[in-house]
PAVOLUM-95049 format. One record per residue: x negated, y, z of N, C-alpha, C in turn; chain; residue number from 1. Coordinates in Angstrom, 3 decimals, padded with zeros to 6 digits. Example, Ala and Ser with C-alpha at 12.3 -4.5 7.8 and 13.67 -1.06 7.14 Angstrom:
% residues 2
+----------+----------+----------+----------+----------+----------+----------+----------+----------+------+------+
:      npx :      npy :      npz :     capx :     capy :     capz :      cpx :      cpy :      cpz : zagu : dogu :
+----------+----------+----------+----------+----------+----------+----------+----------+----------+------+------+
: -013.190 : -005.690 :  007.800 : -012.300 : -004.500 :  007.800 : -013.200 : -003.300 :  007.800 :    A :    1 :
: -012.850 : -002.250 :  007.080 : -013.670 : -001.060 :  007.140 : -012.900 :  000.030 :  007.870 :    A :    2 :
+----------+----------+----------+----------+----------+----------+----------+----------+----------+------+------+
% end
This chain:
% residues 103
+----------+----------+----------+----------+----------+----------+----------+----------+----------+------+------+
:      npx :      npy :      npz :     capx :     capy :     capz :      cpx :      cpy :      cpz : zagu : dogu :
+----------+----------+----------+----------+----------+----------+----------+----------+----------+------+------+
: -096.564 :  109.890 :  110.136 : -096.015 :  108.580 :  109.829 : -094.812 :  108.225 :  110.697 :    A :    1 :
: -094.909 :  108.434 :  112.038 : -093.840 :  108.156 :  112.630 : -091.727 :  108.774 :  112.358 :    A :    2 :
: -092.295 :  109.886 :  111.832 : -091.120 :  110.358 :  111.060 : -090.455 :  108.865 :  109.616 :    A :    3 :
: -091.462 :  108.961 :  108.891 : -091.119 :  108.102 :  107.692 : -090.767 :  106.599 :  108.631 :    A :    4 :
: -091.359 :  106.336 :  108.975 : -090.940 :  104.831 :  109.935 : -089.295 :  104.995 :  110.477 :    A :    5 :
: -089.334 :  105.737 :  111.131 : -087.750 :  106.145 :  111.736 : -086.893 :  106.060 :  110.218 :    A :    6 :
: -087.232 :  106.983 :  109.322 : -086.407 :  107.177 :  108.357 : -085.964 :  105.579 :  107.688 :    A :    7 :
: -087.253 :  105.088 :  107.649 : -087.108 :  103.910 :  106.689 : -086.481 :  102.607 :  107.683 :    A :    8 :
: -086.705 :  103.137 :  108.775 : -085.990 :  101.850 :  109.796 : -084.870 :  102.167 :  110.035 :    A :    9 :
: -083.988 :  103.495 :  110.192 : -082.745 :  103.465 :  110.223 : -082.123 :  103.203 :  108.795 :    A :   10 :
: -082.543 :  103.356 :  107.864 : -081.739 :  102.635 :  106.752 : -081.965 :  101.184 :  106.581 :    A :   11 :
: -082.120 :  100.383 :  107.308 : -082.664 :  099.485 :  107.755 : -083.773 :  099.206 :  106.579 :    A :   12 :
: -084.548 :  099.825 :  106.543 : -085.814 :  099.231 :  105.854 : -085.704 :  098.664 :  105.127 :    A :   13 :
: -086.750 :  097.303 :  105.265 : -087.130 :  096.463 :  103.805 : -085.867 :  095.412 :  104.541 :    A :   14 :
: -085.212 :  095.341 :  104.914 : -083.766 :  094.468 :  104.601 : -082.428 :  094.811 :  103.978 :    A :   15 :
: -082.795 :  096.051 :  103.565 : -082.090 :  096.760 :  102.291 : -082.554 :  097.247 :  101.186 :    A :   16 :
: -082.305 :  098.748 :  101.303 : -083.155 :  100.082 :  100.250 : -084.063 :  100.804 :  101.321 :    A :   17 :
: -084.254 :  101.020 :  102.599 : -084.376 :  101.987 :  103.462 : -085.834 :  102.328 :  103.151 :    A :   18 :
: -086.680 :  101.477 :  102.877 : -088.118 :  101.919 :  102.714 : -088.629 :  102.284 :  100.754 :    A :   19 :
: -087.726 :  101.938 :  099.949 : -087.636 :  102.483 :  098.592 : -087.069 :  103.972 :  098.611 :    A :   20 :
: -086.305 :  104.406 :  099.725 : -085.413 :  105.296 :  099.399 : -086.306 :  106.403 :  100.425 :    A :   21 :
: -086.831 :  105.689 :  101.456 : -087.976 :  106.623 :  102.264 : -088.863 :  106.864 :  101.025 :    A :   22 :
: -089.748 :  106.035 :  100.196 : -090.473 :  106.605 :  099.714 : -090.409 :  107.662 :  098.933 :    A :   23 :
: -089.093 :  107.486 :  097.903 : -088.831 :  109.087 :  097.408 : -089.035 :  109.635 :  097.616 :    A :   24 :
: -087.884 :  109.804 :  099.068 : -088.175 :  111.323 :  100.207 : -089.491 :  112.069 :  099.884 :    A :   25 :
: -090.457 :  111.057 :  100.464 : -091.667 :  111.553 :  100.794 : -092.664 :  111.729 :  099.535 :    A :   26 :
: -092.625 :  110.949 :  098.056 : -093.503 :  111.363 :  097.068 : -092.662 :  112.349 :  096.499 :    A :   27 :
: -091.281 :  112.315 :  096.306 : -091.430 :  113.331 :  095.593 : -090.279 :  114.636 :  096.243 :    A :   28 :
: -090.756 :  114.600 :  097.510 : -089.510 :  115.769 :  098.245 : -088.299 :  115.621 :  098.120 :    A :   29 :
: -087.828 :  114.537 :  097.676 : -086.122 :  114.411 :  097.487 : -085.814 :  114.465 :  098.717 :    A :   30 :
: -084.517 :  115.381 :  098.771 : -083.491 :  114.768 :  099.745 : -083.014 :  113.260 :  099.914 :    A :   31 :
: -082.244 :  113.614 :  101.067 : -082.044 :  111.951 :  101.047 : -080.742 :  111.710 :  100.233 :    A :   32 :
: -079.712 :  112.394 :  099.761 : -078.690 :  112.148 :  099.156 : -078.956 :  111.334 :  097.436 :    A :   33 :
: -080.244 :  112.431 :  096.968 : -080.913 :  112.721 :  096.029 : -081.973 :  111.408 :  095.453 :    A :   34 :
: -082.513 :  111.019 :  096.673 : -083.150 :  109.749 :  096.628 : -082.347 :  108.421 :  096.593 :    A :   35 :
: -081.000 :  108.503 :  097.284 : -080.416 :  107.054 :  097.105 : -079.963 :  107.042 :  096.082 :    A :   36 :
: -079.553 :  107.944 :  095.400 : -079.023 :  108.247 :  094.010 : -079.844 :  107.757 :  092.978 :    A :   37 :
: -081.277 :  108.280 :  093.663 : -082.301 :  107.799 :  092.192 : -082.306 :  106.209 :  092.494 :    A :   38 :
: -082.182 :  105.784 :  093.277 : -083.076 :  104.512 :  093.968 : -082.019 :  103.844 :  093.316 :    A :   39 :
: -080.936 :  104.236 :  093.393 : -079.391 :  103.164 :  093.089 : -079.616 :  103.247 :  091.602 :    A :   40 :
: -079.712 :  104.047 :  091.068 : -080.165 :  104.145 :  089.555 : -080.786 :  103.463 :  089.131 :    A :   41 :
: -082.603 :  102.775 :  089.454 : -083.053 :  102.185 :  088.753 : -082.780 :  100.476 :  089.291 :    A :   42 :
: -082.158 :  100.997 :  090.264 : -081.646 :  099.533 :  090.780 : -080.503 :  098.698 :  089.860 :    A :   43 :
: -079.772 :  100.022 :  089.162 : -079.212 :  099.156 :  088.717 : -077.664 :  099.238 :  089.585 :    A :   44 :
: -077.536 :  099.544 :  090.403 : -076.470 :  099.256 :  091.889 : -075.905 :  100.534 :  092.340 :    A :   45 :
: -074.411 :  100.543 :  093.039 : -074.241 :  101.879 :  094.138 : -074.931 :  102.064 :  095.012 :    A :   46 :
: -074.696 :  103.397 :  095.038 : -075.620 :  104.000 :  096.383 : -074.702 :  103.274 :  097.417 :    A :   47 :
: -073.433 :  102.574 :  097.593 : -073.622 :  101.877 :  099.136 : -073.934 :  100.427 :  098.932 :    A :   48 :
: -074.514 :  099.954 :  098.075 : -074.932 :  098.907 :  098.078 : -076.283 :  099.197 :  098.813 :    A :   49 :
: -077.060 :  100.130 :  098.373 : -078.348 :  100.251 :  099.105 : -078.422 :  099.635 :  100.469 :    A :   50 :
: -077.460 :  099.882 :  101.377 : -077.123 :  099.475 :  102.649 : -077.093 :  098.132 :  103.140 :    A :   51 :
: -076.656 :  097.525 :  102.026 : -075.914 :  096.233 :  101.995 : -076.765 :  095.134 :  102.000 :    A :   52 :
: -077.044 :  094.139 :  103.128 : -078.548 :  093.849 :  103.363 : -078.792 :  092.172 :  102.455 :    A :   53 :
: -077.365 :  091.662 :  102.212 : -077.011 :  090.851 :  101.055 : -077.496 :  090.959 :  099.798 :    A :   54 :
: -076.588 :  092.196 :  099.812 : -076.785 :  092.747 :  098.087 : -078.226 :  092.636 :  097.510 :    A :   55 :
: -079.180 :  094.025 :  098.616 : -080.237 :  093.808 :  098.391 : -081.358 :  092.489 :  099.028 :    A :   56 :
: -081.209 :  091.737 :  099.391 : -081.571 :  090.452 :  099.548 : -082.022 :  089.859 :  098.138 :    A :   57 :
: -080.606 :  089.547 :  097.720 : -080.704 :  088.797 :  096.573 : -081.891 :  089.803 :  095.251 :    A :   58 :
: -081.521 :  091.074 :  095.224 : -082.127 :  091.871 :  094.481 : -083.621 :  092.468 :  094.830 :    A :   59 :
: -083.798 :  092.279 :  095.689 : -084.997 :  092.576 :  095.831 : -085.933 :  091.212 :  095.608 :    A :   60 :
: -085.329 :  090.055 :  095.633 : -085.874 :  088.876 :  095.376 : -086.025 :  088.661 :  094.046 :    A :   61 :
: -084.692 :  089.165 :  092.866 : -084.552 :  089.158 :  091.633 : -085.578 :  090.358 :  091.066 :    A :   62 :
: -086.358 :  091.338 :  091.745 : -086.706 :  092.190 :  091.136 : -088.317 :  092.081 :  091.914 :    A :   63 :
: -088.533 :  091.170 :  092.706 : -089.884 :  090.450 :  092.717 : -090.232 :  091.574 :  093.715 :    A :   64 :
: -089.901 :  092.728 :  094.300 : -090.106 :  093.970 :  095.430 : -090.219 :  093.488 :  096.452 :    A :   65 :
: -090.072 :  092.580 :  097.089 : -090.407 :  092.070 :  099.093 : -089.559 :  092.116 :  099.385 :    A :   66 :
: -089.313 :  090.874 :  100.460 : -087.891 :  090.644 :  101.267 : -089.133 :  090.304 :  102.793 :    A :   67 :
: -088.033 :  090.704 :  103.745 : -088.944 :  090.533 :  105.236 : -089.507 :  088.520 :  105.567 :    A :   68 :
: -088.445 :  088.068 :  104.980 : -089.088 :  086.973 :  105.261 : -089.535 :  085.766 :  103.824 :    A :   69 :
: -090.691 :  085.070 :  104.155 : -091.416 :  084.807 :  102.691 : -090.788 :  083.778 :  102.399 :    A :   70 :
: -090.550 :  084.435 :  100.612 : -090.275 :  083.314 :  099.714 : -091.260 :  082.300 :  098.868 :    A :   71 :
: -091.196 :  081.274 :  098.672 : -092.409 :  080.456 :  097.903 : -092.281 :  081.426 :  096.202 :    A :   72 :
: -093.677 :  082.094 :  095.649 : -093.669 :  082.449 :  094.713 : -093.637 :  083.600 :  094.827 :    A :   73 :
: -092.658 :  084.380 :  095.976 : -092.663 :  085.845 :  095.270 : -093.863 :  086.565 :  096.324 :    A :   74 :
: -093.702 :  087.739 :  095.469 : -094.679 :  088.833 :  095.758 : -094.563 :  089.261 :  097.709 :    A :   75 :
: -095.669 :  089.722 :  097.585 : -095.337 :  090.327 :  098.340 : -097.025 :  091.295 :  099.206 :    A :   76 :
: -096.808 :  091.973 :  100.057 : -097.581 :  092.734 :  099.816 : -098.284 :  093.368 :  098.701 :    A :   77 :
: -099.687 :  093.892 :  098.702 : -100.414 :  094.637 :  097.311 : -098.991 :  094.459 :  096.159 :    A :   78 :
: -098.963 :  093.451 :  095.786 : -098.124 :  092.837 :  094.529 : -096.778 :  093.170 :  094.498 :    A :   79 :
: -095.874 :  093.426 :  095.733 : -094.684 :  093.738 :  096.020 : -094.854 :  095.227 :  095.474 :    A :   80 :
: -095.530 :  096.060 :  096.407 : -095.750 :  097.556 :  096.126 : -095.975 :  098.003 :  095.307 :    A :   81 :
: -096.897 :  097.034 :  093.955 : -096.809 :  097.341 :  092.392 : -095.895 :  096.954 :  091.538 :    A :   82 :
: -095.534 :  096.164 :  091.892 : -093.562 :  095.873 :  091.633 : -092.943 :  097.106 :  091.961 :    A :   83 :
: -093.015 :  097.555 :  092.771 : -092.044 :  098.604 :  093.658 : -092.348 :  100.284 :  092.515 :    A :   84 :
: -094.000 :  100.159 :  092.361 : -094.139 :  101.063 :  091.863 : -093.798 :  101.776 :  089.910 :    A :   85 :
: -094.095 :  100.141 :  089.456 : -093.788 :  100.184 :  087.997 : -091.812 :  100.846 :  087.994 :    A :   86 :
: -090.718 :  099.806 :  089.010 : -089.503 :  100.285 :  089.514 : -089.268 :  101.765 :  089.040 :    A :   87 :
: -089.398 :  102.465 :  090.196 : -089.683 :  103.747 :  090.743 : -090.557 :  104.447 :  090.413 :    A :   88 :
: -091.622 :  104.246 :  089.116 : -092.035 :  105.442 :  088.394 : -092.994 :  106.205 :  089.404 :    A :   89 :
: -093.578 :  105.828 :  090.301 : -094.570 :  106.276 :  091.518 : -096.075 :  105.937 :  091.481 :    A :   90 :
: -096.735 :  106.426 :  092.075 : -097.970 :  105.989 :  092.300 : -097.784 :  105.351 :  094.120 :    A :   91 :
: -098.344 :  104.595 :  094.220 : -098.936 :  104.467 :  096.000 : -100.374 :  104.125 :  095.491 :    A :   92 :
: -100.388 :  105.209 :  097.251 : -102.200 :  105.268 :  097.149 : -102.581 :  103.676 :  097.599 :    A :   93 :
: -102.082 :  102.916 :  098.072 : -102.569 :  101.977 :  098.469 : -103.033 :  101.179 :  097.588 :    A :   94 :
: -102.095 :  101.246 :  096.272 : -102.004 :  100.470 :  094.627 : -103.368 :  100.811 :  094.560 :    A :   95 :
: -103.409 :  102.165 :  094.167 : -104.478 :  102.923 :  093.530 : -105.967 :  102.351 :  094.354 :    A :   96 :
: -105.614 :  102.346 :  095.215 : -106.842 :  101.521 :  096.053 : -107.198 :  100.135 :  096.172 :    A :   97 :
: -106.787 :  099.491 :  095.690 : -106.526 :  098.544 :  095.194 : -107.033 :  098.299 :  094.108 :    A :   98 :
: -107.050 :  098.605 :  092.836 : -107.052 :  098.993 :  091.226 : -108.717 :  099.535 :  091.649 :    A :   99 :
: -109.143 :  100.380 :  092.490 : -110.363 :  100.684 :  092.330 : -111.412 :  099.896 :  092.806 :    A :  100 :
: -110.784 :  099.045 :  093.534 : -111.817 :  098.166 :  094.565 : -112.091 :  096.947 :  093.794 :    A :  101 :
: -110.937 :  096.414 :  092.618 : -111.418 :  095.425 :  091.600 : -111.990 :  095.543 :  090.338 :    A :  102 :
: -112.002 :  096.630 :  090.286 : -112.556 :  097.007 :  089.479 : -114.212 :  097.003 :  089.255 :    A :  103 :
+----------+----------+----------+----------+----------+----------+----------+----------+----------+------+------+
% end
């Protein structure tokens, strides 16, 4: 874990793309060139917008995914990450754990 943390905190994390674009990496082996590419794709946006802690501000708010500090209404945690996941075409185990425990 401490690898993915670094990764996702030097792209500055969830105050950009940095932790959407970590997750690639890591579900599905992308490079990192490879992953901002996809990430900018379903975003919708350039890959240097990913960076852009504005850009994605507003968009991660418009796309209901988690912003670091809370908005009245939106998602966030469990609910953010299944946002994140329908996005990005992913599973997280955490979802999945989740989904089994209400079940």
């Amino acid at each position: 874990m401490p690898i993915a943390h670094i990764m996702a905190s030097g792209m500055t994390g969830m105050r950009a793309a940095g932790d959407l674009v970590a997750r690639m990496e890591f579900s599905k082996n992308m490079r990192i060139g490879e992953a901002k590419k996809y990430v900018a794709k379903k975003l919708n946006v350039d890959v240097m917008d990913l960076s852009d802690e504005h850009v994605m501000r507003e968009l991660r708010e418009e796309l209901n995914i988690g912003v670091i500090t809370s908005v009245p209404g939106a998602a966030k945690g469990i609910a953010a990450k299944m946002n994140i996941e329908k996005l990005l075409d992913i599973k997280i185990n955490s979802c999945n754990l989740f989904r089994k425990q209400i079940q």
